[in-house]
C-alpha positions in Angstrom: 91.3 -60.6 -7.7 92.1 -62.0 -11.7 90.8 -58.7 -13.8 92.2 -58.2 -17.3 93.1 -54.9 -15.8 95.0 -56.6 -13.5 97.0 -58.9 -16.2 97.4 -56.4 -18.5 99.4 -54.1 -15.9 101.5 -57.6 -15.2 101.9 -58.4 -18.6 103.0 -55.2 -19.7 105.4 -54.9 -16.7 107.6 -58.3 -17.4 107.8 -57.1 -21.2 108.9 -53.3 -19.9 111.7 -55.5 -17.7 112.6 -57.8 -20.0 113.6 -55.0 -22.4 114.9 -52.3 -19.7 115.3 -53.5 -16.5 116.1 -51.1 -14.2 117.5 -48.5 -15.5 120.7 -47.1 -13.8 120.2 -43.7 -14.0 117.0 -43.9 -12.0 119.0 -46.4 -9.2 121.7 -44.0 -8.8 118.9 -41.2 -8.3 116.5 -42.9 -6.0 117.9 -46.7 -5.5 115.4 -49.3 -5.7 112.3 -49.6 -3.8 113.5 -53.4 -2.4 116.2 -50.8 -0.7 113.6 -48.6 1.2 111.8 -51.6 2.4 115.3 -52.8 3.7 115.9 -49.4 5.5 112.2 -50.3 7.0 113.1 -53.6 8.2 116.1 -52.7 9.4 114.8 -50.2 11.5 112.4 -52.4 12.3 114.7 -54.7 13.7 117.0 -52.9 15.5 114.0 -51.0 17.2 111.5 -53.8 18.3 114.0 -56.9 18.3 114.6 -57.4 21.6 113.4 -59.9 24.4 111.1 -60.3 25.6 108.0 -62.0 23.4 110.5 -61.3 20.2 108.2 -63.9 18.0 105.1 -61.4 18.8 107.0 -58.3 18.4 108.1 -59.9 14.6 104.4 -60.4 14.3 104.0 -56.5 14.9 107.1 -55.7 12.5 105.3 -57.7 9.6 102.2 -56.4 10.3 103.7 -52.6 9.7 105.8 -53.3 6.7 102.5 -54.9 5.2 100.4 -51.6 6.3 103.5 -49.2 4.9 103.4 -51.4 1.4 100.5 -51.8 0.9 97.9 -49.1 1.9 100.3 -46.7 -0.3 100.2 -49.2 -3.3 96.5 -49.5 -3.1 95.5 -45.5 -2.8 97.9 -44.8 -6.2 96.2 -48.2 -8.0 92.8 -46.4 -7.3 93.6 -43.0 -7.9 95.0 -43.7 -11.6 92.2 -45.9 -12.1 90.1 -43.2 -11.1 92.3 -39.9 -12.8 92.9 -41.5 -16.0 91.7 -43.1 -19.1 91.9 -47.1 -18.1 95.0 -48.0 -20.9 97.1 -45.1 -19.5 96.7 -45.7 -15.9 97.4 -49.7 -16.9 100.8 -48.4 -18.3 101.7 -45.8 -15.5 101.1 -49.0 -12.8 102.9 -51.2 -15.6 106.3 -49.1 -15.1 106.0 -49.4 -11.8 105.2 -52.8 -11.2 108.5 -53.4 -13.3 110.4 -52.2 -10.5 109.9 -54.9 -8.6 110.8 -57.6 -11.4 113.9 -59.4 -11.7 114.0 -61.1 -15.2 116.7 -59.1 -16.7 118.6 -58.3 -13.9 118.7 -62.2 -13.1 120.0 -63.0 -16.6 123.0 -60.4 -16.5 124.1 -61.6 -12.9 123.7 -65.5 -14.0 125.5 -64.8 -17.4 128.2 -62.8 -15.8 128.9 -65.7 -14.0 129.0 -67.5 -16.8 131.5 -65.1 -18.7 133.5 -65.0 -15.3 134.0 -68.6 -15.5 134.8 -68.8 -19.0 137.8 -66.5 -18.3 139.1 -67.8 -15.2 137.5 -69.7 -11.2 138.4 -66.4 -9.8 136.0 -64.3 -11.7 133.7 -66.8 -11.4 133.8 -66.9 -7.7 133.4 -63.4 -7.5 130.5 -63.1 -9.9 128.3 -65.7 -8.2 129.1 -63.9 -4.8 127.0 -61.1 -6.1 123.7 -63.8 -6.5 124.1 -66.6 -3.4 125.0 -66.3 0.4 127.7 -69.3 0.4 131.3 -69.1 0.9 133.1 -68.4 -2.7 136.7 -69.5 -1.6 135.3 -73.2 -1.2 133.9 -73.3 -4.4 135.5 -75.0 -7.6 134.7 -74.7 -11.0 131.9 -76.9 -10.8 130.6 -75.4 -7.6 130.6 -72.0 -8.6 128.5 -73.3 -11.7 126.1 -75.2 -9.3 125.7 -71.9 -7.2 124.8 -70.1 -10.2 122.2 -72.3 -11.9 120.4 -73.2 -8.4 120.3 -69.3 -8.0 118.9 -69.3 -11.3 116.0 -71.4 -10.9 115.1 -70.5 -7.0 115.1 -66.9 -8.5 112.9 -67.4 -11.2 110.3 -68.6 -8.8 110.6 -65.2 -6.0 111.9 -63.5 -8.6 109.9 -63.6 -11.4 107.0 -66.0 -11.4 105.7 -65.2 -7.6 105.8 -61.3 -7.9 104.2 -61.1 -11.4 101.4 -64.2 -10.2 100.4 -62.1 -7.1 100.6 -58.7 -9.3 98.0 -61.0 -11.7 95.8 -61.4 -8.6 95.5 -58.4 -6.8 97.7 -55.7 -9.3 100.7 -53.1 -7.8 99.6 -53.7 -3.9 99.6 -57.5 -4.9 103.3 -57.4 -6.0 104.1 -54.9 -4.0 103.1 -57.0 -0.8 104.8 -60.0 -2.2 108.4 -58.4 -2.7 108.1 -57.1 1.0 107.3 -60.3 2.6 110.2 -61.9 0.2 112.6 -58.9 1.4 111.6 -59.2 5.1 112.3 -63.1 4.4 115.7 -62.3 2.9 116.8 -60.4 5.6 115.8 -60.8 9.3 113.9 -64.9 8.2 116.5 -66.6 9.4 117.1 -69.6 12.0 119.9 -67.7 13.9 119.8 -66.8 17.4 119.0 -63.1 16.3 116.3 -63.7 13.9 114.8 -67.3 15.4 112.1 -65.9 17.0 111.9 -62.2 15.7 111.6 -63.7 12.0 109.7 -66.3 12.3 106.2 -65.0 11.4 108.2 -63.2 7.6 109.9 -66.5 7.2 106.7 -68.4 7.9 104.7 -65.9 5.5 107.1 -66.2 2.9 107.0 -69.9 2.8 102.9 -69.4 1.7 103.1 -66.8 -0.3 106.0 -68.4 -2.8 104.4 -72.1 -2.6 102.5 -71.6 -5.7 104.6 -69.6 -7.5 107.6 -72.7 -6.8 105.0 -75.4 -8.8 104.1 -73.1 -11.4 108.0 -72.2 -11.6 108.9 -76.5 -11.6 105.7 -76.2 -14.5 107.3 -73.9 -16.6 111.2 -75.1 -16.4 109.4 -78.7 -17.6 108.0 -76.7 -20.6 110.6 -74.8 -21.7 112.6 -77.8 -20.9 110.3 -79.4 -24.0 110.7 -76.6 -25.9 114.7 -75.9 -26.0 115.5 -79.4 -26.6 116.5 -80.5 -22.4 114.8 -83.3 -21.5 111.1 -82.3 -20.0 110.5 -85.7 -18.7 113.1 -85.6 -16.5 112.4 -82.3 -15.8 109.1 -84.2 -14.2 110.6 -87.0 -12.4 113.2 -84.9 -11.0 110.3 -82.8 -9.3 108.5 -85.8 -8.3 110.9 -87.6 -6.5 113.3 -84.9 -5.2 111.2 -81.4 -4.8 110.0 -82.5 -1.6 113.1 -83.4 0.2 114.8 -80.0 0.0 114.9 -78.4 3.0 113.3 -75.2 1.8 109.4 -76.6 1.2 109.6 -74.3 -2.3 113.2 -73.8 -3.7 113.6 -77.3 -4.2 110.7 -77.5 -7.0 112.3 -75.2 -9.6 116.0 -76.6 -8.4 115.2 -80.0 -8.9 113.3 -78.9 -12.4 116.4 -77.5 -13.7 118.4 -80.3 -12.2 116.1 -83.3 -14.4 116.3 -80.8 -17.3 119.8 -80.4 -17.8 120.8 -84.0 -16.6 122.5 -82.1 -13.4 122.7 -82.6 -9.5 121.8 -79.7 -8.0 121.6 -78.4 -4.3 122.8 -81.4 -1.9 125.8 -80.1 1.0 126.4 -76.2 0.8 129.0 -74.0 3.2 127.9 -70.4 3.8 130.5 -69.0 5.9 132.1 -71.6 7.8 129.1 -73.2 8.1 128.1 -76.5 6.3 124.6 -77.3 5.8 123.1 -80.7 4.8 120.6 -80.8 2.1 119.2 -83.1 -0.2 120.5 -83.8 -3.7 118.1 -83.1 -6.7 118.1 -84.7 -9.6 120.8 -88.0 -10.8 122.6 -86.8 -13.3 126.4 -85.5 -13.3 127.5 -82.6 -10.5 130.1 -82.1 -12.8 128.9 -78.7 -14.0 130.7 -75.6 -15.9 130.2 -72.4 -17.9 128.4 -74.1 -21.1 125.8 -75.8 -18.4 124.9 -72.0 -17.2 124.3 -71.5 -20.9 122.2 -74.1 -21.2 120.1 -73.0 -17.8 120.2 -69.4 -19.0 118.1 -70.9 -22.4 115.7 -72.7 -20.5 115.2 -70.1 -18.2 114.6 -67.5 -21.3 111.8 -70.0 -22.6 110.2 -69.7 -19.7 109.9 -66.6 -18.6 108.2 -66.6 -22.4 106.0 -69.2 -21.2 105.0 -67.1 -18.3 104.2 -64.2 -20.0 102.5 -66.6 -22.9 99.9 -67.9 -20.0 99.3 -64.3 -18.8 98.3 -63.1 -22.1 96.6 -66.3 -22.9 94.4 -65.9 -19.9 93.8 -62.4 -20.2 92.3 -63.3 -23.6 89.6 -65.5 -22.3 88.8 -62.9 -19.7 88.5 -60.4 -22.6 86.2 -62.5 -25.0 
């Protein structure tokens, strides 16, 4: 559980990330470890998605990605514990719970968008198709800049605040756990004939895992709201009245957030594919969004991932004393 081992090894990850990311070398040697728990589910999938009892044979899938993930995660958390002076195990489990961050690799996506827009729609469109699932081709200017900003604040939440919260709790197997329910979400969660039943038990997990993260996440977009000059109250109100009717029961607390922050609509009617899905709007202000909006999301967003890490720290010093 909360150990100021444990939020020391989370604090020290979301700095390492923040300053290096991932680095490219590495990916190109060994990819990412969100890609070998892909390969898993995959295989996963294709193997043991079939009729019939598909919902109970997703059940089994979960169960082995968790087993894979986390008994691994675990045995090397207790082994440096028990090999090494404490500080230098805390920074050999800090690089690699930074693996499984997203804070800088979020900003460079969202910004390229940003710089894509600034340039012309079609760089735009093609930088936000890197970060959300819906059709580029019908988005405008102001669309594209929607896409990019929701992304931005659904992604702080399972990309930032959830992993490093459950890392807080229960260290590496804690955010490693996370990111594979998250990726098993991602990738077979889905209501589609395929993935109705198979996914349901990953897309019902997910849902849990990332509802405290998604209040925090509303939490901290209100405070950095306050402190980059948006308006925090609105922030509030935004997440009062609107969070709930989002048809995810999480994204739409850090969406409709950044939406009462930045005097934006956010979410409402989306096409992925060819298919248009209804959703709720959040927030009253203007849909009327472009490049120097992204800006002003990408500040707020930096603020709190400061905030974040500000808590952590804070708390870890009242542990201490």
């Amino acid at each position: 559980m909360l150990s100021l081992a444990n939020l020391a090894i989370i604090v020290a990850a979301l700095l390492l990330e923040a300053a290096f990311g991932y680095p490219n070398p590495l990916y190109r040697a060994i990819r990412h470890p969100v890609i070998w728990t892909g390969a898993l589910i995959a295989w996963l999938d294709r193997t043991l998605n079939t009729p019939p009892r598909a919902r109970l044979k997703g059940v089994a899938a979960l169960a082995i990605l968790l087993l894979t993930t986390g008994l691994p995660c675990w045995a090397i958390q207790e082994l440096l514990f028990a090999a090494l002076p404490r500080p230098i195990a805390v920074i050999v489990l800090a690089l690699l719970a930074s693996t499984l961050l997203a804070q800088r690799s979020l900003f460079t996506h969202v910004r390229a968008v940003e710089a894509g827009l600034r340039h012309n729609l079609d760089d735009g469109r093609a930088a936000v198709s890197k970060i959300v699932g819906r059709n580029p081709a019908s988005l405008d200017t102001a669309g594209v800049a929607r896409a990019a900003i929701e992304s931005l604040a659904e992604n702080f939440s399972d990309g930032v605040v959830a992993p490093a919260l459950w890392g807080a709790l229960f260290g590496l197997p804690g955010i490693a756990l996370y990111k594979t329910i998250n990726t098993a979400d991602s990738m077979i969660g889905h209501r589609t004939p395929r993935h109705a039943a198979f996914g349901w038990a990953a897309a019902r997990l997910d849902d849990l895992v990332n509802l405290p993260a998604s209040r925090l996440s509303a939490l901290l977009i209100a405070l950095a709201a306050a402190l980059s000059g948006a308006d925090a109250r609105a922030s509030l109100r935004a997440v009062l009245r609107d969070a709930g009717k989002h048809r995810s029961p999480n994204a739409g607390w850090p969406e409709a957030a950044m939406a009462g922050a930045l005097g934006l609509r956010l979410a409402g009617p989306r096409v992925y594919g060819d298919q248009r899905i209804e959703d709720a709007w959040m927030g009253d202000g203007t849909t009327e969004t472009g490049a120097d909006d992204i800006a002003s999301a990408l500040g707020v967003y930096r603020r709190a991932c400061i905030a974040l890490l500000t808590i952590f720290v804070a708390v870890a010093v009242l542990i201490w004393r």
